[in-house]
The first five atom37 places (N, CA, C, CB, O) and aatype in JSON, in Angstrom:
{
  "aatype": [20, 20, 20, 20, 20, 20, 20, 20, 20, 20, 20, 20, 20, 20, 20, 20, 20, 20, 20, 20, 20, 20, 20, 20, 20, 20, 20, 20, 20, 20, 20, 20, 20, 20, 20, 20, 20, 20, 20, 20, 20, 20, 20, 20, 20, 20, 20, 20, 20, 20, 20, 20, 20, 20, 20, 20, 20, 20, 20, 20, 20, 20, 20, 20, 20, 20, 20, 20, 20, 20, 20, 20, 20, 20, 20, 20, 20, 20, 20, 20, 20, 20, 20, 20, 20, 20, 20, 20, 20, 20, 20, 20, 20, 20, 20, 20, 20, 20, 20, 20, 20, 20, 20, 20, 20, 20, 20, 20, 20, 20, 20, 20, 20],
  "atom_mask": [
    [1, 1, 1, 1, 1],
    [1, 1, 1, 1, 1],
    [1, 1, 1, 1, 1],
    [1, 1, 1, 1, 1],
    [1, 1, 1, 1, 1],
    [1, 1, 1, 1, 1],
    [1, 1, 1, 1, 1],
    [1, 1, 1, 1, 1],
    [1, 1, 1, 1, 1],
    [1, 1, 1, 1, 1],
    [1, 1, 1, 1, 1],
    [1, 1, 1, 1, 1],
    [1, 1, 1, 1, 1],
    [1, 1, 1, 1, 1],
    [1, 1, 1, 1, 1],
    [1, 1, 1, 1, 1],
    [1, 1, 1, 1, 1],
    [1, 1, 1, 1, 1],
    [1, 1, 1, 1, 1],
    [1, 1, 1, 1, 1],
    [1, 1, 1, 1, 1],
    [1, 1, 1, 1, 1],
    [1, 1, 1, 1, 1],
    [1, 1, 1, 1, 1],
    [1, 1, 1, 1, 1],
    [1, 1, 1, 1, 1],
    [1, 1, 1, 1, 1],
    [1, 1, 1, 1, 1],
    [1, 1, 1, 1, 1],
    [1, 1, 1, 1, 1],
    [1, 1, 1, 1, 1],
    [1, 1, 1, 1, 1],
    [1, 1, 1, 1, 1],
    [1, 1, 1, 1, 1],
    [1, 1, 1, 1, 1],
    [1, 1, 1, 1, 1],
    [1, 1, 1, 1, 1],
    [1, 1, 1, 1, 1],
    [1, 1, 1, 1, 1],
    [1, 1, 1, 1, 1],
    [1, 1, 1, 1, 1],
    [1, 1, 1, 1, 1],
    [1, 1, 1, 1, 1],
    [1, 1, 1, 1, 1],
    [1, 1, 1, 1, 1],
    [1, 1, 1, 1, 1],
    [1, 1, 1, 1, 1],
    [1, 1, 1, 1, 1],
    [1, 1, 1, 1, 1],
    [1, 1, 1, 1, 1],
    [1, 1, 1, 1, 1],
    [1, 1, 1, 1, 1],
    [1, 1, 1, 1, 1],
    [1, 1, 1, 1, 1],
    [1, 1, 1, 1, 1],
    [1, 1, 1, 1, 1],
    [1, 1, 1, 1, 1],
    [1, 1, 1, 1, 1],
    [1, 1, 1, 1, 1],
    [1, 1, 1, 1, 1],
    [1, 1, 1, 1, 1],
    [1, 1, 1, 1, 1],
    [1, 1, 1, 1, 1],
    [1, 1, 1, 1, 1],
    [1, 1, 1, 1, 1],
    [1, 1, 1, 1, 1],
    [1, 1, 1, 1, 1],
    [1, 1, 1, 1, 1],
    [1, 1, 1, 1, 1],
    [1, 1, 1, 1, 1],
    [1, 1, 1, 1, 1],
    [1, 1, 1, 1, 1],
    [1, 1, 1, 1, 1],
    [1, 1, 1, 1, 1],
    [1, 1, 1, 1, 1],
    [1, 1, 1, 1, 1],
    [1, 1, 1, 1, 1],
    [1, 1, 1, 1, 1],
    [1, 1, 1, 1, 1],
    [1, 1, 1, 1, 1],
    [1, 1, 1, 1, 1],
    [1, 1, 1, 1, 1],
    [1, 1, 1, 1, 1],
    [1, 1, 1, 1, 1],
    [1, 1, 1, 1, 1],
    [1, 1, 1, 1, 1],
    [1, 1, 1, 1, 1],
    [1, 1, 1, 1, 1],
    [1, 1, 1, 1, 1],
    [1, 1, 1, 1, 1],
    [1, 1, 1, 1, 1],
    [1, 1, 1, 1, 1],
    [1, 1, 1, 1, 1],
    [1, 1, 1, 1, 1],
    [1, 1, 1, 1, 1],
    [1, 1, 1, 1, 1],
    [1, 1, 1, 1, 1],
    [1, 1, 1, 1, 1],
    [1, 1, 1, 1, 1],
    [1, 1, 1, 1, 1],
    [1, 1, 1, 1, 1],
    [1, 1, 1, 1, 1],
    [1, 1, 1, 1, 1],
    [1, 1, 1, 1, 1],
    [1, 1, 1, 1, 1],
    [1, 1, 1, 1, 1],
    [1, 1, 1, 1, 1],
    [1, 1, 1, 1, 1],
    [1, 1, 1, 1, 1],
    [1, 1, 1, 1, 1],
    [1, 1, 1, 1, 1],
    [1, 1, 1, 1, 1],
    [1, 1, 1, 1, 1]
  ],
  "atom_positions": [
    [[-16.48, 4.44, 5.35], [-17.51, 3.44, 5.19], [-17.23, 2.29, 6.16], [-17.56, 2.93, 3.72], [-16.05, 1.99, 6.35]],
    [[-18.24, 1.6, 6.82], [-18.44, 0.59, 7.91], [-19.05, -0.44, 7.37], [-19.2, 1.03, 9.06], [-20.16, -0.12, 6.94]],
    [[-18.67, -2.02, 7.16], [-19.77, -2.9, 6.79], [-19.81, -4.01, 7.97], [-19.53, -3.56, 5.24], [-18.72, -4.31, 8.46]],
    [[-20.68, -4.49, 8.33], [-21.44, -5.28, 8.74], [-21.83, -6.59, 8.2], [-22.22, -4.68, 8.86], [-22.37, -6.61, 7.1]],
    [[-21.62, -7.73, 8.89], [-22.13, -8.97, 7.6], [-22.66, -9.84, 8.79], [-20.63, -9.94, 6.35], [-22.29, -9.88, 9.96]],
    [[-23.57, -10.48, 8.17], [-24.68, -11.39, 8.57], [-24.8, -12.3, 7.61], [-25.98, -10.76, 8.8], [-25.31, -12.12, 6.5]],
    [[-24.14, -13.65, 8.2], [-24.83, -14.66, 6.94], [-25.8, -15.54, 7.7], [-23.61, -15.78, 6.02], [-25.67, -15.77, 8.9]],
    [[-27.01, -16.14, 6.75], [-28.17, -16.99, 7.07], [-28.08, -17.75, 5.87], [-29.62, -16.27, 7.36], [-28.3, -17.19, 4.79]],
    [[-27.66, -19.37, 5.94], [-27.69, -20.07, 4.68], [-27.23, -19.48, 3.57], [-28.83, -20.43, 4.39], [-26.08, -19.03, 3.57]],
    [[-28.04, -19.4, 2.45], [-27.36, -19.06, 1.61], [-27.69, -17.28, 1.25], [-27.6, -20.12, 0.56], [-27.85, -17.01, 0.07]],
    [[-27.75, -16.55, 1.92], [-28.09, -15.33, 2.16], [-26.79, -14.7, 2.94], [-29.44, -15.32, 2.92], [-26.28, -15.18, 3.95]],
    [[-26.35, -13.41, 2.21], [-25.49, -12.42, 3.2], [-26.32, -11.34, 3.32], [-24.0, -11.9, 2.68], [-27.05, -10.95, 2.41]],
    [[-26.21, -10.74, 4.67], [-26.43, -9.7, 4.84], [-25.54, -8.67, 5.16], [-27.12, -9.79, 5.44], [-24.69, -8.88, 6.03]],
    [[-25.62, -7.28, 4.42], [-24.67, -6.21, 4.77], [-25.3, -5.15, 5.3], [-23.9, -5.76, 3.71], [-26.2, -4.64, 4.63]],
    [[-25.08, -4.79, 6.15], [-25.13, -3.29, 6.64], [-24.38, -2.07, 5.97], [-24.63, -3.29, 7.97], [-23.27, -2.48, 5.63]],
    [[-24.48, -1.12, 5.74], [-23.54, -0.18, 5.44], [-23.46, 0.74, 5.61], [-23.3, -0.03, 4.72], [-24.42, 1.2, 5.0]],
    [[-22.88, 1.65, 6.12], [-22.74, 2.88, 7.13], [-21.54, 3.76, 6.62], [-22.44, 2.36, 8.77], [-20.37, 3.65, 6.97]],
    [[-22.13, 4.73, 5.64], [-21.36, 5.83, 5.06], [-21.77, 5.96, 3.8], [-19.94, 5.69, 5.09], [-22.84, 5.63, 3.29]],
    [[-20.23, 6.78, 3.04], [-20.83, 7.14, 1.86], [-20.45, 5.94, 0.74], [-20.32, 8.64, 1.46], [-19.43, 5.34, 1.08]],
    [[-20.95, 5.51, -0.33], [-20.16, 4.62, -1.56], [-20.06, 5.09, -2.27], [-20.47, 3.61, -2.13], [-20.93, 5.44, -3.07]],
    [[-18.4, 5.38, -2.3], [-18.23, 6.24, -3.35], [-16.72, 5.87, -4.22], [-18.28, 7.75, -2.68], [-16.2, 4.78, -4.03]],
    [[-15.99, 7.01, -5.34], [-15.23, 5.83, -5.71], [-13.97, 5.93, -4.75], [-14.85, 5.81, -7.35], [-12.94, 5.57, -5.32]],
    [[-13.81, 6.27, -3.59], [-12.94, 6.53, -2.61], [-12.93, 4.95, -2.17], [-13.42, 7.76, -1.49], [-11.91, 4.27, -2.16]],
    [[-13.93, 4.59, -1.9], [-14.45, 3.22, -1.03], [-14.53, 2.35, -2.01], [-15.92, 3.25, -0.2], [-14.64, 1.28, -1.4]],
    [[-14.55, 2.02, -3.54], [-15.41, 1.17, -4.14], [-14.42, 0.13, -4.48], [-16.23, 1.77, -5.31], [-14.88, -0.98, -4.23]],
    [[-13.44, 0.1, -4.87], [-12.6, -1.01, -4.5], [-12.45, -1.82, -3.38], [-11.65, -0.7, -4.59], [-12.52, -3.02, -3.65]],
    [[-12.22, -1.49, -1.99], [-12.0, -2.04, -0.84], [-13.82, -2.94, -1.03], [-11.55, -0.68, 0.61], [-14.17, -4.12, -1.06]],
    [[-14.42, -1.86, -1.11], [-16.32, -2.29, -0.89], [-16.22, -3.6, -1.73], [-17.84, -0.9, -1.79], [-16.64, -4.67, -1.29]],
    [[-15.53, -3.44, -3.24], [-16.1, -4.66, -4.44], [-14.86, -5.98, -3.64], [-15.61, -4.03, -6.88], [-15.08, -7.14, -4.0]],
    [[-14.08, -5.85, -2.98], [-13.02, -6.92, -2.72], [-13.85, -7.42, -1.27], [-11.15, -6.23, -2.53], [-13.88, -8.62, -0.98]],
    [[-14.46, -6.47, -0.48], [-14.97, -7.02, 1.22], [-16.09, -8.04, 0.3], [-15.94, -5.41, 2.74], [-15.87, -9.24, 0.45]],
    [[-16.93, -7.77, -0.36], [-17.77, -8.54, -1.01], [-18.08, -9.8, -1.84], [-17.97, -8.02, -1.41], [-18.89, -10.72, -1.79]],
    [[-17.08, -9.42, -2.61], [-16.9, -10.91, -3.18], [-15.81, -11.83, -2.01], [-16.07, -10.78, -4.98], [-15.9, -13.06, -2.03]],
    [[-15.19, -11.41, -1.38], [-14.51, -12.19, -0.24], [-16.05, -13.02, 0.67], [-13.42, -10.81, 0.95], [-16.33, -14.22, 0.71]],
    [[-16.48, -12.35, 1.02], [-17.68, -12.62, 1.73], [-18.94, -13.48, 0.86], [-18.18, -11.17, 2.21], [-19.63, -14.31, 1.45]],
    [[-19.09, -13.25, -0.19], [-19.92, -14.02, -1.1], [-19.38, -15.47, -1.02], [-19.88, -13.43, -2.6], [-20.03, -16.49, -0.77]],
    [[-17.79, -15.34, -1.34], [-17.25, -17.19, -1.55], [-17.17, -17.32, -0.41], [-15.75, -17.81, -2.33], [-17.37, -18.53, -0.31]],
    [[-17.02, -16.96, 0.55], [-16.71, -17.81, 1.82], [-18.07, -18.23, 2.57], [-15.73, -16.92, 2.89], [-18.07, -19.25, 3.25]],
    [[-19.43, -17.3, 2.43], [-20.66, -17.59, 2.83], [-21.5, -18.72, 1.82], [-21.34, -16.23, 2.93], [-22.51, -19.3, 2.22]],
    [[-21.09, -18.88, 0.85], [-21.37, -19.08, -0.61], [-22.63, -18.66, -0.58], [-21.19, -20.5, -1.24], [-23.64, -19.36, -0.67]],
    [[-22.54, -17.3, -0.44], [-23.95, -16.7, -0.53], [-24.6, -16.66, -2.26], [-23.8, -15.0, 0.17], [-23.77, -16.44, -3.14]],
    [[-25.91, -16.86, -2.62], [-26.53, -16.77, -3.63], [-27.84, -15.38, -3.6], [-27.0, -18.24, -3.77], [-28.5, -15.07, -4.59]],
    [[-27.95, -14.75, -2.33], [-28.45, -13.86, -2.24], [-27.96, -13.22, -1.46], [-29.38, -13.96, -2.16], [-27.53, -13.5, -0.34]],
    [[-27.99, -11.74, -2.36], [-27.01, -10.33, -1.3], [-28.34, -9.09, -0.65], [-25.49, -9.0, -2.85], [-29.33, -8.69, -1.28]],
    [[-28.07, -8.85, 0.3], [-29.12, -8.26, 0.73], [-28.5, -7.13, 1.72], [-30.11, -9.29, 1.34], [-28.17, -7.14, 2.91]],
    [[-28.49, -5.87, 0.38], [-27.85, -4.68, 1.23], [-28.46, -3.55, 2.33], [-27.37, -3.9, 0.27], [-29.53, -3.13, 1.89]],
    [[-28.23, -3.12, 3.23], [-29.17, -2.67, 4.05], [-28.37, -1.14, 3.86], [-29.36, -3.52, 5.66], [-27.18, -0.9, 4.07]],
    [[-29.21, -0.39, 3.49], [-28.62, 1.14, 3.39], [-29.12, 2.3, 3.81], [-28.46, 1.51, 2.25], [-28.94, 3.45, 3.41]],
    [[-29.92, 1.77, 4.86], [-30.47, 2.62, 5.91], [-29.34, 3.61, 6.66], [-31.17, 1.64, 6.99], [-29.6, 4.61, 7.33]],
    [[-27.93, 3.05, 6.35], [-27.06, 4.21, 7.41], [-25.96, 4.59, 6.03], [-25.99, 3.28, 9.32], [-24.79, 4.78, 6.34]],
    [[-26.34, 4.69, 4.43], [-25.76, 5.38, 3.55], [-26.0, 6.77, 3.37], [-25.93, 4.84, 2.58], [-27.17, 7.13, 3.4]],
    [[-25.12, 7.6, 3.19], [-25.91, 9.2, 3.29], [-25.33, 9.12, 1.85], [-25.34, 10.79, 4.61], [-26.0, 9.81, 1.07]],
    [[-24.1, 8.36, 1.16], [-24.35, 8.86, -0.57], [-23.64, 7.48, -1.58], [-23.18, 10.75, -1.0], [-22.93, 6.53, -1.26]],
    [[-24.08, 7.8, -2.6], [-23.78, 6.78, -3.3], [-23.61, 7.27, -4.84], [-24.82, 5.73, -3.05], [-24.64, 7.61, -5.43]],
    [[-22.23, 7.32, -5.61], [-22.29, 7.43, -6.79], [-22.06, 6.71, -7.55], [-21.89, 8.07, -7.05], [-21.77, 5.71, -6.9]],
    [[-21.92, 6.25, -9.46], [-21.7, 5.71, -9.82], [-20.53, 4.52, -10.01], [-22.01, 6.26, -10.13], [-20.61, 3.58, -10.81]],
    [[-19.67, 4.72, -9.28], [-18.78, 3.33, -8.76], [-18.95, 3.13, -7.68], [-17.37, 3.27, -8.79], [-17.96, 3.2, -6.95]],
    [[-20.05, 2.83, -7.18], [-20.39, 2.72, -5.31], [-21.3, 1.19, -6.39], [-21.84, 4.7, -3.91], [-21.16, -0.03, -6.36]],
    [[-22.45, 2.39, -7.46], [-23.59, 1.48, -8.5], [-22.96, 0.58, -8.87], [-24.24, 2.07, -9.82], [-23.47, -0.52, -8.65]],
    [[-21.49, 0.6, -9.64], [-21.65, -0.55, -10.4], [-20.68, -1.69, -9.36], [-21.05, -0.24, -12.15], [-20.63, -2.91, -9.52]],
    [[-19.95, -0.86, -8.27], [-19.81, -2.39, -7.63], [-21.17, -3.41, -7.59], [-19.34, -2.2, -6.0], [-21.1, -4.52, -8.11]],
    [[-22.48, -2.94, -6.89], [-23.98, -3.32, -7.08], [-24.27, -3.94, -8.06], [-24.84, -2.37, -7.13], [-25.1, -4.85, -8.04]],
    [[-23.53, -3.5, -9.3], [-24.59, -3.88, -10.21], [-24.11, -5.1, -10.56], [-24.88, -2.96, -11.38], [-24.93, -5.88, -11.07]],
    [[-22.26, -5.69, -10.34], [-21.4, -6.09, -10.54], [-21.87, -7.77, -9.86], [-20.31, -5.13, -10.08], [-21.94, -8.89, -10.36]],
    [[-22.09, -7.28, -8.68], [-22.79, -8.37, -7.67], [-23.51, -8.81, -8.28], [-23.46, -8.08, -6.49], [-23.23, -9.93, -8.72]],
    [[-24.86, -8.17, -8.67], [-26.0, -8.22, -9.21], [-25.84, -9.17, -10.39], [-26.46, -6.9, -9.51], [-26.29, -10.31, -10.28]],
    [[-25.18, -8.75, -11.6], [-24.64, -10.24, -12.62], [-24.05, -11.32, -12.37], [-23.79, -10.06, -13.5], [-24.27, -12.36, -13.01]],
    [[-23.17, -11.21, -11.34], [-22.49, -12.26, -10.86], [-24.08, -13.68, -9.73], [-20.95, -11.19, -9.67], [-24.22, -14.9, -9.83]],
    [[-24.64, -12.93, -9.1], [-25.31, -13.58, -8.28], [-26.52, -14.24, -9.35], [-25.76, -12.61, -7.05], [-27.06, -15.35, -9.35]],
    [[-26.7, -12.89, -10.34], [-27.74, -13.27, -11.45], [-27.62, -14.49, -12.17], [-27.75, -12.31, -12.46], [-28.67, -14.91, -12.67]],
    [[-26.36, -15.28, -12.38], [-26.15, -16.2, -13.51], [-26.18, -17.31, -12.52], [-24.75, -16.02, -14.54], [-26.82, -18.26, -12.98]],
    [[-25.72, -17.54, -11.34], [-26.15, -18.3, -10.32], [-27.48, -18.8, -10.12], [-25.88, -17.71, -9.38], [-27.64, -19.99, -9.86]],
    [[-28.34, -18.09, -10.21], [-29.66, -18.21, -9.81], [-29.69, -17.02, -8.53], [-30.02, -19.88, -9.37], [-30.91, -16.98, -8.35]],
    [[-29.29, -16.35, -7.87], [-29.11, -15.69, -7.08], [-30.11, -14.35, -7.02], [-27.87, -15.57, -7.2], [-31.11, -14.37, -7.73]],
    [[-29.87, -13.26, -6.25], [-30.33, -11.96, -6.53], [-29.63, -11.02, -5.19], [-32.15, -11.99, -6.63], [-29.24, -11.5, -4.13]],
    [[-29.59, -9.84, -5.51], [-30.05, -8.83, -4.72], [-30.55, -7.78, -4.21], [-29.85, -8.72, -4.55], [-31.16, -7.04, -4.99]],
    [[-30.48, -7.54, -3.33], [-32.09, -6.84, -2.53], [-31.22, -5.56, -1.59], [-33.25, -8.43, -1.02], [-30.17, -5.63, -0.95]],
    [[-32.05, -4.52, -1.81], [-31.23, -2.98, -1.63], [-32.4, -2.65, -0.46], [-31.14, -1.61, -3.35], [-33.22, -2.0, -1.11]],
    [[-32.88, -2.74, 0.81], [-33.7, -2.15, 1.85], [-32.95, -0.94, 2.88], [-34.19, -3.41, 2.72], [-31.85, -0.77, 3.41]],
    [[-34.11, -0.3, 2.82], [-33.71, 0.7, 4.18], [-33.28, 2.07, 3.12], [-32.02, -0.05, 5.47], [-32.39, 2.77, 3.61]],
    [[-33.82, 2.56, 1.63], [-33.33, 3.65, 1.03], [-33.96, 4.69, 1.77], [-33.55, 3.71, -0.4], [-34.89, 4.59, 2.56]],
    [[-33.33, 5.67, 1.42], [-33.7, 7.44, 2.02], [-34.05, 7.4, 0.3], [-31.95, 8.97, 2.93], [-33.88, 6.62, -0.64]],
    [[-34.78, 9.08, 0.59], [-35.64, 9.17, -0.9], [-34.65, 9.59, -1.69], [-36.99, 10.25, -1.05], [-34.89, 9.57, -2.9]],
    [[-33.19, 10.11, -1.18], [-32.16, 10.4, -2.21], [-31.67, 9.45, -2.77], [-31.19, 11.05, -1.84], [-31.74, 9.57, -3.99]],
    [[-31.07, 8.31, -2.35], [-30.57, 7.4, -3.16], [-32.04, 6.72, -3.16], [-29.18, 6.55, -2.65], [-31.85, 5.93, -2.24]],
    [[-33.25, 6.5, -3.53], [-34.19, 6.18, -3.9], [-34.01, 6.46, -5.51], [-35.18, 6.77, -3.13], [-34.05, 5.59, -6.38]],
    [[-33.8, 7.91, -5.71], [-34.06, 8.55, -6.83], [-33.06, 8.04, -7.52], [-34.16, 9.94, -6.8], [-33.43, 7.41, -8.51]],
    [[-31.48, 8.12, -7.28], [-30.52, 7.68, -7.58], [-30.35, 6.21, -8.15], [-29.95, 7.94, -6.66], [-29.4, 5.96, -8.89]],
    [[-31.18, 5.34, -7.83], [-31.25, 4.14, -7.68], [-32.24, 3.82, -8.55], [-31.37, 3.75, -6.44], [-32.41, 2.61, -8.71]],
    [[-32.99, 4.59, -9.19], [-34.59, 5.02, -10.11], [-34.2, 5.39, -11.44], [-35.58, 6.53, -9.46], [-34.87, 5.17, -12.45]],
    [[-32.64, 6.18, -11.37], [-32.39, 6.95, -12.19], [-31.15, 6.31, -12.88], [-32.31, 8.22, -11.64], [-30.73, 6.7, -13.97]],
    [[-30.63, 5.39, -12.2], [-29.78, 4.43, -12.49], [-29.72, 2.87, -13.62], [-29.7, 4.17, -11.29], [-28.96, 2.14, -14.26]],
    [[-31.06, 3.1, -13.25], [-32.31, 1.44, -13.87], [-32.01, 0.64, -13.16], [-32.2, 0.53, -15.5], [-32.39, -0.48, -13.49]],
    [[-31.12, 0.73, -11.74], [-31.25, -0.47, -10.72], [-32.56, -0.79, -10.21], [-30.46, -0.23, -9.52], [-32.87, -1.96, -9.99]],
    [[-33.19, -0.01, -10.05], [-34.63, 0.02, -9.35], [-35.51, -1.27, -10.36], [-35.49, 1.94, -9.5], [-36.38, -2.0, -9.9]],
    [[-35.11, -1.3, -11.52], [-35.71, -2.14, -12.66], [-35.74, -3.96, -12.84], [-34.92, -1.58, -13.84], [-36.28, -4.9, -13.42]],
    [[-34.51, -3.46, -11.68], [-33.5, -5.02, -11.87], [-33.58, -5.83, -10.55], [-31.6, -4.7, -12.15], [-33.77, -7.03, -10.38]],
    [[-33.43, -4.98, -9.8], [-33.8, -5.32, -7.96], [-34.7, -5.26, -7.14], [-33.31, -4.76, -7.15], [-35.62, -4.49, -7.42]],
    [[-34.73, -5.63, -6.54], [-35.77, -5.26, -5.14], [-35.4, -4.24, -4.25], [-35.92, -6.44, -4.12], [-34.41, -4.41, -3.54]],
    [[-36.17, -3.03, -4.18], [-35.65, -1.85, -3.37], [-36.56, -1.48, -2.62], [-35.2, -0.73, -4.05], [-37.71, -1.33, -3.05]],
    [[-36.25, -1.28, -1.45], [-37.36, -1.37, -0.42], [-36.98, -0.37, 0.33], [-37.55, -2.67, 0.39], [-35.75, -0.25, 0.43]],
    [[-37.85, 0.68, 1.11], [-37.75, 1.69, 2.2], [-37.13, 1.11, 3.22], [-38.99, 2.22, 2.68], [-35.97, 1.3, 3.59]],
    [[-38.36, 0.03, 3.87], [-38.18, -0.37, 4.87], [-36.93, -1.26, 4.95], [-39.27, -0.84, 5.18], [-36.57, -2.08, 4.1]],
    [[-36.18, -0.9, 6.37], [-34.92, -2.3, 6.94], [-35.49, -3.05, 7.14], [-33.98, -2.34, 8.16], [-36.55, -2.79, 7.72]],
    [[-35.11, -4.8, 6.74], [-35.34, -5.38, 8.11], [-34.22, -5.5, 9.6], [-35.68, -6.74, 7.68], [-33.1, -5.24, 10.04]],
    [[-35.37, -6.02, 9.87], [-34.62, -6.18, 11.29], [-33.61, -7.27, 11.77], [-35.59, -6.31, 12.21], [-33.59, -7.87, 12.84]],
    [[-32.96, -7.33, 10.94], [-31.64, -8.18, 10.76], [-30.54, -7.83, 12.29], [-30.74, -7.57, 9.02], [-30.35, -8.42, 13.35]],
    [[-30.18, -6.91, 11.84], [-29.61, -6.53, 12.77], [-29.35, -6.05, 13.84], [-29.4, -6.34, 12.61], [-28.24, -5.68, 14.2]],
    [[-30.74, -6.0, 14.71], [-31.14, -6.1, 15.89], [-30.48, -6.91, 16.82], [-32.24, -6.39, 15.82], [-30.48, -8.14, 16.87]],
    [[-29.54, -5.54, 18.08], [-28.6, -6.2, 18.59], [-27.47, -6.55, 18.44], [-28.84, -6.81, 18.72], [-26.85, -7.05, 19.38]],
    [[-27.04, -6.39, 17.48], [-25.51, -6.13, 16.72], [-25.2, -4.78, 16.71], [-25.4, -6.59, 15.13], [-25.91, -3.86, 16.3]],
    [[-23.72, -4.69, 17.32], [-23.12, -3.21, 17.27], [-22.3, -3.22, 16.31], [-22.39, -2.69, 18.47], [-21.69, -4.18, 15.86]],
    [[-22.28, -1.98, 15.93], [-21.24, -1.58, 14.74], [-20.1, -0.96, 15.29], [-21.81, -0.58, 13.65], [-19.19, -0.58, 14.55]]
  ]
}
């Protein structure tokens, strides 16, 4: 797994490039909250246009964020799904709680990984 970060005010942005899985989900839940306090980001905005998988401890690092940013006033936002973790993400009740979007933006235009 590869992450990417972009902060804008109070907004992080991540890129993520591989699988989340529970191989990765520790290192993933520690790069994150490192990056949340130091951006003092209040909105997380994951871009998973370059994830090919994601299982349930990939979710609840996500979902983990997701309460933490929630009691803040915060949120986050999952763009760029493939229709597999679409479903995954449907089937999860994240889809219920977040904003999940097909489309990337174009954040990262011009940044190499």
């Amino acid at each position: 797994m590869n992450l990417d970060f972009k902060s804008d005010k109070d907004k992080l942005y991540v890129k993520i490039e591989g699988e989340l899985d529970l191989s990765v989900a520790t290192s993933f839940r520690a790069t994150l909250e490192e990056k949340i306090d130091v951006n003092q980001a209040r909105h997380l905005i994951l871009d998973f246009s370059q994830v090919s998988f994601i299982d349930s401890s990939g979710l609840g690092v996500i979902l983990g964020r997701y309460k933490r940013l929630k009691e803040i006033g915060g949120t986050v936002q999952i763009i760029g799904v493939n229709e597999q973790i679409e479903k995954i993400l449907e089937l999860s009740g994240l889809s219920r709680i977040m904003d999940i979007r097909k489309q990337a933006d174009k954040v990262f235009r011009g940044t190499s990984y």
